[in-house]
C-alpha positions in Angstrom: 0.0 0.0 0.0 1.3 3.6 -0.7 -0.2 5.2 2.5 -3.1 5.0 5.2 -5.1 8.6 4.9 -8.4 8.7 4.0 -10.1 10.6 1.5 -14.1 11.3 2.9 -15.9 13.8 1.1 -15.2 15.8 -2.2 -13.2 18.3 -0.1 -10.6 15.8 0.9 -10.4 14.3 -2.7 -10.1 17.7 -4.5 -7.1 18.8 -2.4 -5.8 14.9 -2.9 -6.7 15.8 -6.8 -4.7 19.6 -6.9 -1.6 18.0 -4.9 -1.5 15.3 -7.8 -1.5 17.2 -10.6 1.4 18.9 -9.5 3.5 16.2 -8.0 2.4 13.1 -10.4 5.8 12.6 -12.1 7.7 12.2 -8.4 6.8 8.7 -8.5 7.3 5.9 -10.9 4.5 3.8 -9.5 1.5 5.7 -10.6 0.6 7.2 -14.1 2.9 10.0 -14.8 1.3 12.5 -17.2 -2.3 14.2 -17.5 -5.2 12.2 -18.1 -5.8 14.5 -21.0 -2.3 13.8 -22.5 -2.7 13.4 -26.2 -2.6 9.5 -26.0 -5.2 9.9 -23.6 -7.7 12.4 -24.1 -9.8 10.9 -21.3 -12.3 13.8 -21.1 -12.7 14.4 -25.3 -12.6 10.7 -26.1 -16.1 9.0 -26.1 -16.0 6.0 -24.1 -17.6 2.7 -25.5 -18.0 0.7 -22.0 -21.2 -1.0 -20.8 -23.1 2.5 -19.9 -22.2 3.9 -23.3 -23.4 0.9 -25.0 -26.6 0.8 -23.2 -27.6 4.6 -23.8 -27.4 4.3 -27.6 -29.3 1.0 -26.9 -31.5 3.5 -25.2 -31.3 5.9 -27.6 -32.5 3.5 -30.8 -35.6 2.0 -28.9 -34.0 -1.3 -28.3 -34.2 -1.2 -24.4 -36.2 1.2 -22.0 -35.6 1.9 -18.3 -39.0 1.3 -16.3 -39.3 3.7 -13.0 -40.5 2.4 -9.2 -41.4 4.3 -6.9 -39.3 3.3 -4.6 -36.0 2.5 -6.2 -36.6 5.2 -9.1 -34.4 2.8 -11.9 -32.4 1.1 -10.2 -33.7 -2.3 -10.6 -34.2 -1.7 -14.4 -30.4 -0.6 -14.4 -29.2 -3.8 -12.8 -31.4 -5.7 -15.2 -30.0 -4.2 -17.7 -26.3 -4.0 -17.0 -26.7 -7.8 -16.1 -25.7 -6.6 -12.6 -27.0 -9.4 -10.1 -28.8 -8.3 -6.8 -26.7 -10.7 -4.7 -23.7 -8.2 -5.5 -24.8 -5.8 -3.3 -22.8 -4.6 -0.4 -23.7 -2.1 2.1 -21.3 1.0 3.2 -22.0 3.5 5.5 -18.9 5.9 5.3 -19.5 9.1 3.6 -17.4 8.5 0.5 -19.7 9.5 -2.1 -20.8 13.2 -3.6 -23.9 12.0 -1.9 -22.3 11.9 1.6 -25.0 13.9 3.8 -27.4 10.9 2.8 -25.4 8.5 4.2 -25.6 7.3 7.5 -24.6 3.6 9.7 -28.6 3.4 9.5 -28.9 4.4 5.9 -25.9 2.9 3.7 -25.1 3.5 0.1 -25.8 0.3 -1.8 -23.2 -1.5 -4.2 -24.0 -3.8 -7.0 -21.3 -4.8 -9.2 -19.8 -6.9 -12.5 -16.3 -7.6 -13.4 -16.7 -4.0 -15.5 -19.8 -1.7 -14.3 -21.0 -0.9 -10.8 -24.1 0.9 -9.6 -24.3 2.8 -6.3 -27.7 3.9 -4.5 -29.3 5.7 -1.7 -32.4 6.8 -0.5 -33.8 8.8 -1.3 -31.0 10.4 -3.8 -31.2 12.3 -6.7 -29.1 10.1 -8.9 -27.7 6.8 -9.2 -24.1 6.9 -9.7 -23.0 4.1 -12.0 -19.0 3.3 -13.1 -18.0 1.6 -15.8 -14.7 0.5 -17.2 -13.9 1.2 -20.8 -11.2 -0.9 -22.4 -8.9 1.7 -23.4 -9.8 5.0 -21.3 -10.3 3.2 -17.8 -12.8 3.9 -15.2 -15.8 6.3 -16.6 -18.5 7.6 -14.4 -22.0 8.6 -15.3 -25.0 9.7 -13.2 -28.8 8.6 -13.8 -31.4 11.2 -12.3 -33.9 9.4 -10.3 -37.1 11.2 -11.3 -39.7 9.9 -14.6 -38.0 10.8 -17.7 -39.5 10.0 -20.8 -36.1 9.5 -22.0 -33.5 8.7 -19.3 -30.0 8.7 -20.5 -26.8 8.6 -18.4 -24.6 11.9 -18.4 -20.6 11.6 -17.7 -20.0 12.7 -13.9 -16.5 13.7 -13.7 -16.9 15.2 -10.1 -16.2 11.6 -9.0 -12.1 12.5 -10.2 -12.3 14.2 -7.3 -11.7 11.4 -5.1 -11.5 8.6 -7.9 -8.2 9.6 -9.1 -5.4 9.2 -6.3 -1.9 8.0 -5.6 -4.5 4.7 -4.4 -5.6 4.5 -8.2 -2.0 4.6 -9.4 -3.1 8.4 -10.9 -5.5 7.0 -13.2 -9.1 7.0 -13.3 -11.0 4.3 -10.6 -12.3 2.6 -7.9 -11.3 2.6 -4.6 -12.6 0.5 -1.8 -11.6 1.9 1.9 -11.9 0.5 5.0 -12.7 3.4 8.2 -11.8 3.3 12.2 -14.4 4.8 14.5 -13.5 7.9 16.6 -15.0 9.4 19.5 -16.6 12.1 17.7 -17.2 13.7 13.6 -14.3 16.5 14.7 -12.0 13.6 15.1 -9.5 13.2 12.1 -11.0 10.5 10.0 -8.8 7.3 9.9 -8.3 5.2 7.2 -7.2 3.8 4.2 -7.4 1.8 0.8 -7.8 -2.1 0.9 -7.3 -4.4 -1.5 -6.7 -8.6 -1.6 -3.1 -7.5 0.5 -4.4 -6.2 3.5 -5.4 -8.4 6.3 -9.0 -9.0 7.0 -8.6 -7.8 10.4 -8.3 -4.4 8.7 -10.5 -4.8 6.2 -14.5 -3.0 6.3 -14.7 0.0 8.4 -17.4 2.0 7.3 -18.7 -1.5 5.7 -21.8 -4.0 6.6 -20.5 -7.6 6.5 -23.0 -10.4 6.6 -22.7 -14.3 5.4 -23.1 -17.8 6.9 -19.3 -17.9 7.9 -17.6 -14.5 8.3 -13.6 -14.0 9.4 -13.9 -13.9 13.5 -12.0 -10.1 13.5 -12.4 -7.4 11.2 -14.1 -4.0 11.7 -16.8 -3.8 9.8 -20.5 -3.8 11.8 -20.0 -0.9 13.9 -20.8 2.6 14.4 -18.0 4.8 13.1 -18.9 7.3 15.9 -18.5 5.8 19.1 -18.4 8.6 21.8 -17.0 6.2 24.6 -14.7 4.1 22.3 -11.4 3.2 24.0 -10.2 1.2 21.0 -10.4 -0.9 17.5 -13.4 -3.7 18.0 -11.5 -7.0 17.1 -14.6 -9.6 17.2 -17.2 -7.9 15.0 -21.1 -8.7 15.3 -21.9 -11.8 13.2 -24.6 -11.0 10.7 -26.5 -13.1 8.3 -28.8 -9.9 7.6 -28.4 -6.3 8.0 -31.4 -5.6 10.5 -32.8 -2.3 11.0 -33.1 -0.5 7.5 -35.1 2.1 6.8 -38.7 0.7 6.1 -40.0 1.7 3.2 -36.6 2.7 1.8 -36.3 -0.1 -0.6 -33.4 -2.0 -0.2 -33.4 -4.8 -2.5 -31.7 -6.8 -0.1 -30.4 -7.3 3.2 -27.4 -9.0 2.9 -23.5 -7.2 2.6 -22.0 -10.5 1.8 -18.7 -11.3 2.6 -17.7 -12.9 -0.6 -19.3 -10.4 -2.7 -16.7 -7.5 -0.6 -13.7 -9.7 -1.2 -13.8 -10.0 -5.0 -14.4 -5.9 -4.7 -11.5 -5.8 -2.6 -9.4 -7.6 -5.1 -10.7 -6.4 -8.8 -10.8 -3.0 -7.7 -7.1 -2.4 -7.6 -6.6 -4.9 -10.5 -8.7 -2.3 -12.6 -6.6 0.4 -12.2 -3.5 -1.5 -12.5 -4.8 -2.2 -16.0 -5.6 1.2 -16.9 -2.3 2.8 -15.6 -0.3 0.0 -18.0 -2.4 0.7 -21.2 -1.8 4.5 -20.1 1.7 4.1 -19.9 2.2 2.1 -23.0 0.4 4.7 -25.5 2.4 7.6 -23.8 5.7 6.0 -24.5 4.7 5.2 -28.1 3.5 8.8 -28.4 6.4 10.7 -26.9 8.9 8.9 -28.7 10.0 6.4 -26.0 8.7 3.3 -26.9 7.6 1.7 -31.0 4.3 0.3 -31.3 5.9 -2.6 -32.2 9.0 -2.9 -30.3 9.9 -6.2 -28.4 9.2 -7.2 -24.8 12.4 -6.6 -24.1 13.3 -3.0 -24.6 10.2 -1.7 -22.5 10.9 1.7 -21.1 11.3 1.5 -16.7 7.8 3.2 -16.1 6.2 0.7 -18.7 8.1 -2.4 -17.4 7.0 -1.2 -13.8 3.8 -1.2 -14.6 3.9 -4.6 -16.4 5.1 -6.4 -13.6 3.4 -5.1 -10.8 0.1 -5.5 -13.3 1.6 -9.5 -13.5 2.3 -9.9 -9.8 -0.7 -8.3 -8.2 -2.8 -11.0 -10.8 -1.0 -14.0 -9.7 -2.3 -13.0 -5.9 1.3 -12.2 -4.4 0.9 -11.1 -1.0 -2.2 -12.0 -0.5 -3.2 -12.1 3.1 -3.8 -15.5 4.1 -7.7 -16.3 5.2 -8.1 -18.1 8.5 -10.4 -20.3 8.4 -13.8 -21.3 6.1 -15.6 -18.3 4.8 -19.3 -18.7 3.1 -21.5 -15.9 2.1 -25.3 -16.1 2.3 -26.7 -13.7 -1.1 -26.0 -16.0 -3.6 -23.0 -14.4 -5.1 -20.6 -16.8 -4.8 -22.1 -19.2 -7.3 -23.7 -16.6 -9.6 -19.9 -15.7 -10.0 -18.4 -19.2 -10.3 -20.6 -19.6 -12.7 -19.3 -17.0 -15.3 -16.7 -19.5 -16.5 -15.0 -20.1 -19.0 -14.1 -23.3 -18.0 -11.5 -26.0 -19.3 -12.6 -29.5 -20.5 -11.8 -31.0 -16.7 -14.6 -28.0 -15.5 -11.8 -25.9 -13.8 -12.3 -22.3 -14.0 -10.0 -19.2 -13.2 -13.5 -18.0 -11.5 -13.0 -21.1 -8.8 -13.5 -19.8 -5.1 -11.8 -21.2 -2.5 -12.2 -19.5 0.2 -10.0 -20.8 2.7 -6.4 -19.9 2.9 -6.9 -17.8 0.1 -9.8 -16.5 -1.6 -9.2 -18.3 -5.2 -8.9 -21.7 -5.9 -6.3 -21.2 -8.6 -4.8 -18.0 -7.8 -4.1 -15.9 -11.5 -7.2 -13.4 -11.6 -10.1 -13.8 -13.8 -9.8 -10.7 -14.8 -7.7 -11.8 -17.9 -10.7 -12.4 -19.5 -12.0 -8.7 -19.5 -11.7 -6.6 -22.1 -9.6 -4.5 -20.8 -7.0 -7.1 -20.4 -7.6 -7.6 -24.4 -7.2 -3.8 -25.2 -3.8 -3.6 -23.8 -1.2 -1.9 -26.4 0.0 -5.0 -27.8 3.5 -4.6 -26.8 2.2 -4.5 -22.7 -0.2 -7.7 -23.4 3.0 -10.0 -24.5 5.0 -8.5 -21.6 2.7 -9.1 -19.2 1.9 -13.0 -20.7 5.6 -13.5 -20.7 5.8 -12.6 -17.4 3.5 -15.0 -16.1 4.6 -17.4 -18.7 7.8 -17.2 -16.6 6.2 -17.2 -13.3 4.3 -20.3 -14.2 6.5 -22.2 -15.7 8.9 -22.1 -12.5 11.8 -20.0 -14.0 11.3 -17.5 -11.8 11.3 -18.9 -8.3 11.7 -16.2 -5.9 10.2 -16.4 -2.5 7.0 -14.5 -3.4 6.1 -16.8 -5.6 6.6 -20.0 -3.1 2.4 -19.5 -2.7 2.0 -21.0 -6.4 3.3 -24.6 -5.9 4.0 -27.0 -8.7 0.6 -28.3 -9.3 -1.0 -24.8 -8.9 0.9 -23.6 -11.8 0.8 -26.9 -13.8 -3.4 -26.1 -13.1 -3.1 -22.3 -14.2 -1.8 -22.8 -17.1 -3.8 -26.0 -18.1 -7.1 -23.7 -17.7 -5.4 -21.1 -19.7 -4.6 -23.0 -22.6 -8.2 -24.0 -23.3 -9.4 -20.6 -22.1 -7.3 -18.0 -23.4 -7.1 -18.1 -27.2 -4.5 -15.4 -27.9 -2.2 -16.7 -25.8 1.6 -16.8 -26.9 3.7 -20.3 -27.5 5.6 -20.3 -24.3 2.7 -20.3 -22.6 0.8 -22.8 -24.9 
């Protein structure tokens, strides 16, 4: 992790935002130029990700969004996003433009794919949605909750505010942060950004956690003001259900499940790791500093640092170790086993395991997005080679000693029948 601050409220991300764009090139782990480079042109360019797709869908006739009145479109969204309800996780830190609405009693509702997420609260204005286009990154839109005859998503680039950090790697996206309680809302918040690295003990402030088997300490299921709080809770309250939401608030659910918040914890970071490569890449080739077709081997440092932190961070290196069985309770687990693609022995990258680590063969399935497909060719190759390497036991440094023989023999087995494009060495 680069850092433990953080960011609640637009305030807080727009001083975070200012403080980047003058320092960005001081590090050589994050994206170095402006999102509106020339090889970027994040703002001009018109995104075709999910919510794109679906407003000219909208725009032709082909689909229409029906309103309730008690979720406004949200349920039409999900339907047609193909977003599942048993996605949904429940925070209550105020980490959205929305914050005031926000509230332990009243959480913001997540639902999420591998490439689009939806956020709501009652009784807001909008539903923010994110989606993540496969050569600009992260995109965020708005949907005003109120009858339209003609409802279209608008681009909502306040969300930069806070969505492009150091945490993001300077790029456009997600963030999922875990929050301590303090004694009182003049107490500096505490806090920072999670991903599959951090232990679960540390993992869900400011987060509802429910599911048949959760891990026995982490602190999520509590009040982030505690006026007589002498220190960090380290058994959490065991929930099945969130009990107590607002009735008549329309919650599709009640469930926060556990499984659901650990593949967020995990894809979230992934995503912007593959944005900040592709970014990379096409400055390079732009400025002069890399050819379009050059070879794996002459990548330039900022593009080969990107590559292999892109290829470690998908092979699960440093993932913190899960103690014990953990089971949700929504149904999300097997909605997302179930997205395959599978190999002729039914083995799937999408495989939970959920004890001792949260994969069952641990290279992420987000190989299979297409973002992973849209990388500059040159990155792609380096970043299969790299794994190629990994898996094939040539490289065996000690933070690799997690994939043993057979779990690399098994990794690349799936691949093979899998992954079409991939290169010989890894055929």
């Amino acid at each position: 992790m680069t850092g433990k601050t953080l960011a609640v409220g637009a305030a807080v991300g727009l001083g975070l935002a200012a403080a980047l764009a003058t320092a960005a090139t001081q590090r050589d782990d994050a994206f170095g130029e402006s999102r509106d480079h020339p090889a970027i042109a994040y703002t001009a360019t018109a995104p075709d990700d999910a919510v794109a797709r679906l407003n000219r869908r909208l725009a032709s006739g082909d689909v229409t969004l029906r309103f309730d009145p008690r979720h406004g479109y949200l349920g039409s969204v999900l339907e047609a996003l193909g977003v599942p309800v048993s996605s949904q996780v429940l925070v209550y830190s105020q980490t959205s433009f929305q914050a005031p609405l926000i509230t332990f009693e009243q959480p913001r509702a997540l639902f999420f794919t591998d490439e689009v997420a939806v956020g709501w609260v009652p009784p807001g204005e909008v539903l923010e949605v994110s989606a993540l286009d496969p050569r600009q990154g992260t995109i965020y839109y708005e949907l005003r909750q109120t009858p339209e005859a003609a409802p279209r998503f608008t681009r909502n680039d306040r969300c930069l505010a806070c969505h492009i950090s150091w945490d993001t790697r300077a790029v456009p996206g997600p963030l999922v942060q875990t929050a301590f309680p303090r004694r009182h809302d003049r107490e500096y918040a505490n806090g920072f950004v999670v991903d599959h690295r951090v232990p679960l003990d540390e993992r869900w402030g400011g987060w509802f956690v429910t599911g048949r088997r959760t891990p026995p300490a982490h602190v999520g299921n509590q009040a982030l003001i505690q006026p007589a709080l002498t220190g960090r809770a380290s058994r959490p309250r065991a929930l099945t259900v969130v009990e107590g939401l607002p009735e008549g608030a329309g919650y599709l659910a009640g469930t926060s499940d556990v499984v659901a918040l650990m593949v967020l914890d995990h894809q979230a970071h992934l995503t912007n790791l593959l944005t900040r490569a592709g970014w990379e890449a096409r400055v390079a080739v732009h400025d002069g500093w890399l050819a379009a077709n050059a070879s794996t081997a002459t990548l330039p440092p900022r593009v080969q640092q990107a590559v292999d932190e892109l290829a470690d961070y998908m092979l699960f290196v440093d993932e913190a170790p899960i103690a014990g069985r953990i089971e949700g309770g929504s149904g999300f687990a097997e909605w997302f086993s179930a997205q395959g693609p599978r190999d002729a022995k039914g083995r799937s990258l999408r495989d939970l395991q959920l004890e001792g680590r949260l994969m069952r063969h641990p290279l992420s399935y987000m190989i299979y997005t297409a973002a992973f497909d849209a990388l500059p060719p040159v990155v792609k190759q380096a970043v299969y080679r790299r794994l190629g390497a990994v898996l094939a036991g040539d490289d065996a440094a000690p933070k690799y000693r997690h994939l043993t023989p057979a779990v690399r023999q098994a990794v690349r087995e799936i691949l093979r029948e899998t992954k079409p494009d991939l290169p010989a060495d890894l055929r």
